[in-house]
N, C-alpha and C positions, 0 to 999 in steps of 0.2 A: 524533352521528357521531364517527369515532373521532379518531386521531389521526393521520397521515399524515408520513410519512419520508420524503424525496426524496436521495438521496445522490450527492453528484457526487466523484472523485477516489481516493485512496488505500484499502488494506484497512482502514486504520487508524477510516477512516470509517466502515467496514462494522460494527467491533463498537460505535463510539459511538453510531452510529443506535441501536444497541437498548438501551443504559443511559438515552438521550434520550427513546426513548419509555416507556420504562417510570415514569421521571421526570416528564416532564409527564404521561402518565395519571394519575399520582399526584398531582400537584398538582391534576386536575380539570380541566386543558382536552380541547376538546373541537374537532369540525367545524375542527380547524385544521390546516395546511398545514408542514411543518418543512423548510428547505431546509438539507440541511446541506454547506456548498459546498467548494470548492477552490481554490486563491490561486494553483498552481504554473504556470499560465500563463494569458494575457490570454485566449486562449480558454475556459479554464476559468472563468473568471469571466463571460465574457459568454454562455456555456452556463447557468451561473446564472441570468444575467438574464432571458435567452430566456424559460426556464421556469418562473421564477415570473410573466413576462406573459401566459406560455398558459393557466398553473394559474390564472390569476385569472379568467380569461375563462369557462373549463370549469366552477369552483365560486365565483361571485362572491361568493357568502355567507362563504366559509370565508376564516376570519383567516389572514396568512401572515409565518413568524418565519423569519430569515435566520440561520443562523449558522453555525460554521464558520470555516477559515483564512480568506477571501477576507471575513466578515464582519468579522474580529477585523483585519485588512490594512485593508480599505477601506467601513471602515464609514457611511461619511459616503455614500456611490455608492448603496448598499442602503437610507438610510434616507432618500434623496432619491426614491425610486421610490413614488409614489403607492399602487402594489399592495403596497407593504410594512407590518405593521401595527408589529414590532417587529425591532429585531437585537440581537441576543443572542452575549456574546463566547464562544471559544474555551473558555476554563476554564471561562466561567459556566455553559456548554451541559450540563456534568457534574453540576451542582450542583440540589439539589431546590430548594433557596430562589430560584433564578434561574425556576423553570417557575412557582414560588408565586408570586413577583410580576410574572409576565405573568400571568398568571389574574387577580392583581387590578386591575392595569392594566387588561385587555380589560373586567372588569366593569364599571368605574367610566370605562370610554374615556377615561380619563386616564393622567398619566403621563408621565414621559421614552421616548422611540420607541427609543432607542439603551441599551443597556444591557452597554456593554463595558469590564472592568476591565482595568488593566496584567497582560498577560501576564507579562513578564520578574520582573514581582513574586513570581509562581507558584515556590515553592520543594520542595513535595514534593507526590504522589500518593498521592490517595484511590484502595484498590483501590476495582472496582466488580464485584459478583459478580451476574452473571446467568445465571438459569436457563436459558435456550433462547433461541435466533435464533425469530422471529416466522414467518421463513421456511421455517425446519424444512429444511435445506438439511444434509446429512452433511457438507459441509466449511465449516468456521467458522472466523472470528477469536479470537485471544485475543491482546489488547493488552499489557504486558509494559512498554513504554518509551513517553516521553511529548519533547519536544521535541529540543531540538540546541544542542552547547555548540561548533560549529563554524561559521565563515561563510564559505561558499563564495560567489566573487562576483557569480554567476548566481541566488543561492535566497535567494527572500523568505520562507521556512517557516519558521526561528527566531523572525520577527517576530512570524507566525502562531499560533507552538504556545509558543515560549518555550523556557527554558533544560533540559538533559536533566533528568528525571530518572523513577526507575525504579520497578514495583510489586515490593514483596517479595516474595521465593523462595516463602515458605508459600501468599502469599495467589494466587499464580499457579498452584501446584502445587491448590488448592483448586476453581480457577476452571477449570481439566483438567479434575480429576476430575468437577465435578458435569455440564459439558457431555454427556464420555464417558460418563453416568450416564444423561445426556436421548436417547442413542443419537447420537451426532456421532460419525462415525467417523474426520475426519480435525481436527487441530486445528493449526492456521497459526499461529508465533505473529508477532507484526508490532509496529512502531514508527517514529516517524520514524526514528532516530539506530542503529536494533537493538543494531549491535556496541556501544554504548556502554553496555549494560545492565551495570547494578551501581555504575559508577563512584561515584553515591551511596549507596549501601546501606554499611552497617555491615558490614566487612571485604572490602569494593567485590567482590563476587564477580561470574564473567564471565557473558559467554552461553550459555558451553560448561559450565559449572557447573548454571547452570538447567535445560538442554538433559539434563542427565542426569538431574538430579533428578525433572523431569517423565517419563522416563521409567522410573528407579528405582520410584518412587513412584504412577507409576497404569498399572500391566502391564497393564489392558483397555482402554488404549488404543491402536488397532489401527494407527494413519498420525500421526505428527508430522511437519510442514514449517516450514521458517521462510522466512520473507521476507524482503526484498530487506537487504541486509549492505555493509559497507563491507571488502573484504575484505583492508586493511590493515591490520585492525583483528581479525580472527577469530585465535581465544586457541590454545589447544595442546588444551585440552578439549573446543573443537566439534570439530577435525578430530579429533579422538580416537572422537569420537561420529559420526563420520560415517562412521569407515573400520569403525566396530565394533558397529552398531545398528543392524538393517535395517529396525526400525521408523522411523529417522530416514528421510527419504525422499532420493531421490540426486537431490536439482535443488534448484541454487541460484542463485538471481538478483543479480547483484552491481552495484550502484550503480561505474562506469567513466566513464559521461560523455563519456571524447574518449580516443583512442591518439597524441595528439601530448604530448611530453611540457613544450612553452613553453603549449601551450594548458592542460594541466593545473596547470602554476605559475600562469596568469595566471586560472587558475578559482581556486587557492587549495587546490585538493585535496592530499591526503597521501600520495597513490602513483605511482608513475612508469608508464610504459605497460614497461616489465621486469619491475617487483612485479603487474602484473594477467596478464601471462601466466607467470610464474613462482607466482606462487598458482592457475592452472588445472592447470599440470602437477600441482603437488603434492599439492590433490587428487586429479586423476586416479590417479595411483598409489596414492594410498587406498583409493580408490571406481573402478573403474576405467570402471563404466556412469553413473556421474554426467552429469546434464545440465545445461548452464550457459543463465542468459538474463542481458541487461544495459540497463541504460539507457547510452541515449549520444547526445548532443546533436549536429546537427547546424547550422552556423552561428554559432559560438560566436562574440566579435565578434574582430576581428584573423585569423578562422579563415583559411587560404590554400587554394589547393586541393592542395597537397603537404602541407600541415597534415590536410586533411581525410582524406586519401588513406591517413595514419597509421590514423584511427579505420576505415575499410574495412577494410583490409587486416585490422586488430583480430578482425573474426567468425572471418576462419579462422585467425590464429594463438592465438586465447584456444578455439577449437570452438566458437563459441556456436549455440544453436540458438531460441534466443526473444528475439529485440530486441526495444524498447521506444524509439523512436525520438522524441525532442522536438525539432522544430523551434526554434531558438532565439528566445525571447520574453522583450525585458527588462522586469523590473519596479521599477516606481520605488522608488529608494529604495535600490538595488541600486548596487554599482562599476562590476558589469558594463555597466548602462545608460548610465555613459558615457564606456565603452571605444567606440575607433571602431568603427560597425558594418558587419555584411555585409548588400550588399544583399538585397532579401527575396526576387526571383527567386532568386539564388543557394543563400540557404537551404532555399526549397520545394524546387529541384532536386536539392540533397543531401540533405534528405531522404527525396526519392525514391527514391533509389538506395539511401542505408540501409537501407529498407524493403523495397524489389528481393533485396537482400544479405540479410537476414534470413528474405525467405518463401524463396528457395531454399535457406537453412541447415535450413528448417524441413524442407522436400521431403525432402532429403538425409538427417536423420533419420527421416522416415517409411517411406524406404525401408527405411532401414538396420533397421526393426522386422520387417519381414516374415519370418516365420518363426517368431520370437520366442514366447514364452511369458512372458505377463504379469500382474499381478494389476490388475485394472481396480474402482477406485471408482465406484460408479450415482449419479452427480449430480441427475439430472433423467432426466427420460423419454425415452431415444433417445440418452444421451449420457451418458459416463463419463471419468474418468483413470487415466490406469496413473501408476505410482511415479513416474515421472518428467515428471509432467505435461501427457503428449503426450493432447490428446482421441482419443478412440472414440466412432465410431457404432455403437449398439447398443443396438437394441431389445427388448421382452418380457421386463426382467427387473426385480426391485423396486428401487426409489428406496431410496440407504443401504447397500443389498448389494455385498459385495467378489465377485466374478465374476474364475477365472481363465482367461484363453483365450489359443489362439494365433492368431497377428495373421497377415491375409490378404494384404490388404492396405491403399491407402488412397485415398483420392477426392482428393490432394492438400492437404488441410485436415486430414483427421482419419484414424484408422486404423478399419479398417474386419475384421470377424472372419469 
């Protein structure tokens, strides 16, 4: 039986599920279970856990390896769980010698159960070049950057991934091309830390440098997107590429967090709630149909409700139209954890409302498409993206194909033709 990929969290996870699997098939397991988790909140972990007690139950035969931030974070949880056969860290997850000796482990039912080396040890990246998503899905990851040389006082992911560092220009511009080659027509590229890309690299070149290159250099590639950005950090070269490449796609999702700016000092972030709506204008004026989405925490601890009231108001002076809303979740090990907290009604409450704030920014764009003429990417059957990430319903037409139409309207959810 084969090999089985369970991925819980970030994009970032999406392109290492399939260097994972192509890894361990190579080492020769088999009928086993891969959970590849998520650390960024106590939810997400105990999502984990959930499902590998269901997965066991479902295929009791089949062996099950843990790993992932949440493995490499709290590996002792995972390898305390009866239904767990091994956990396997963060860097090792990458590594063919890590899947070779769980294979001989499973043989020999011997063995150390936990199998996680010091992240922070991790000094540079191995590219990984793979041929095709398993999924055969037109819009793909391409990974690009690897941990975070900052510490924000909410985020256990440094702990998880380790210190930045970056795949080189060539071998990324390689990893384009041979996708675009396997027929992926949009390629994402992602990272924990993105803007941070180059700072190791030999003459530390930017994102915005990459950003072109990949476009220089593989013209049949029809949609490039990048994912989520710290946007006090974007160079003069991406927005250069953003106001002057329409293959660059106009939506950008920028890692915000909160629009108070004591609660962004006491996070530890680098930008004031002035630098995140003055980086939307100035896109905008680049790009002037650009769509913005954001993460933004609600509950942060010390948060007030005139603190909060900051990060609201945020959707309509930044225009955001895709929130990403985290309920605040400390992890141990964290400053934030023991900052005084907000109680946890308070926090569900505000995140309700963020959530309220964000599906009507969403409406308010969907409106605003009606009429419109757009190029719509066929994700799946029944369902596609136009350039700027808004879904479409739309049926009868192939999986991969770029379809341009004008938009009807929408069901409130999606746009409809």
């Amino acid at each position: 039986m084969a090999v089985d990929i369970v991925t819980f969290g970030c994009r970032l996870n999406a392109f290492e599920a399939e260097v994972i699997r192509r890894e361990a098939e190579g080492a020769g397991l088999s009928d086993t279970i891969i959970i590849n988790s998520c650390a960024v909140t106590n939810e997400a972990v105990a999502q984990a856990r959930q499902s590998i007690r269901k997965l066991k139950r479902e295929r009791p035969s089949a062996r099950i390896v843990v790993t992932g931030c949440a493995a490499q974070t709290q590996s002792a949880i995972f390898a305390e769980m009866a239904e767990v056969d091994r956990v396997v860290g963060n860097d090792d997850k990458m590594r063919s010698q890590a899947w070779r000796a769980t294979r001989d482990a499973f043989a020999l039912d011997a063995g150390e159960k936990v199998a996680v080396s010091d992240i922070m040890a991790v000094r540079d990246m191995a590219p990984h070049l793979i041929d095709g998503y398993a999924s055969g899905l037109p819009r793909v990851f391409v990974q690009v950057q690897n941990g975070c040389d900052h510490r924000c006082t909410f985020c256990i992911i440094p702990y998880g991934r380790g210190n930045s560092r970056s795949v080189p220009m060539g071998s990324v511009v390689d990893q384009v091309r041979t996708l675009v080659e396997r027929g992926h027509a949009e390629i994402v590229l992602t990272g924990v830390d993105l803007t941070s890309y180059g700072t190791d690299l030999p003459g530390a070149p930017k994102l915005g440098v990459l950003t072109k290159q990949i476009l220089r250099h593989v013209p049949e590639l029809k949609r490039l997107r990048i994912s989520s950005i710290d946007s006090i950090e974007a160079d003069s070269d991406l927005l250069d590429a953003i106001a002057g490449d329409a293959r660059l796609m106009p939506h950008l999702h920028l890692s915000l967090q909160s629009g108070d700016d004591m609660i962004l000092k006491r996070m530890k972030r680098r930008h004031s709630r002035h630098d995140a709506i003055g980086f939307c204008d100035q896109v905008r004026r680049l790009r002037p149909d650009i769509v913005f989405g954001a993460d933004i925490i609600a509950g942060f601890p010390t948060e007030t409700e005139e603190m909060f009231a900051r990060s609201l108001d945020l959707v309509e002076e930044c225009g955001l139209t895709f929130l990403h809303v985290f309920p605040y979740s400390p992890r141990p090990g964290t400053p934030a954890a023991k900052m005084p907290q907000v109680p946890g009604g308070a926090i569900k409450e505000r995140a309700k409302r963020l959530r309220a704030a964000g599906e009507a920014a969403l409406r308010k764009r969907l409106n605003a498409e009606i009429g419109a003429t757009r190029e719509v990417l066929i994700e799946s059957e029944g369902q596609g993206r136009t350039e700027h990430y808004l879904p479409v319903a739309i049926a009868g037409e192939r999986v991969g194909s770029l379809v341009r139409l004008t938009i009807a309207g929408n069901d409130g959810q999606r746009l409809t033709r």
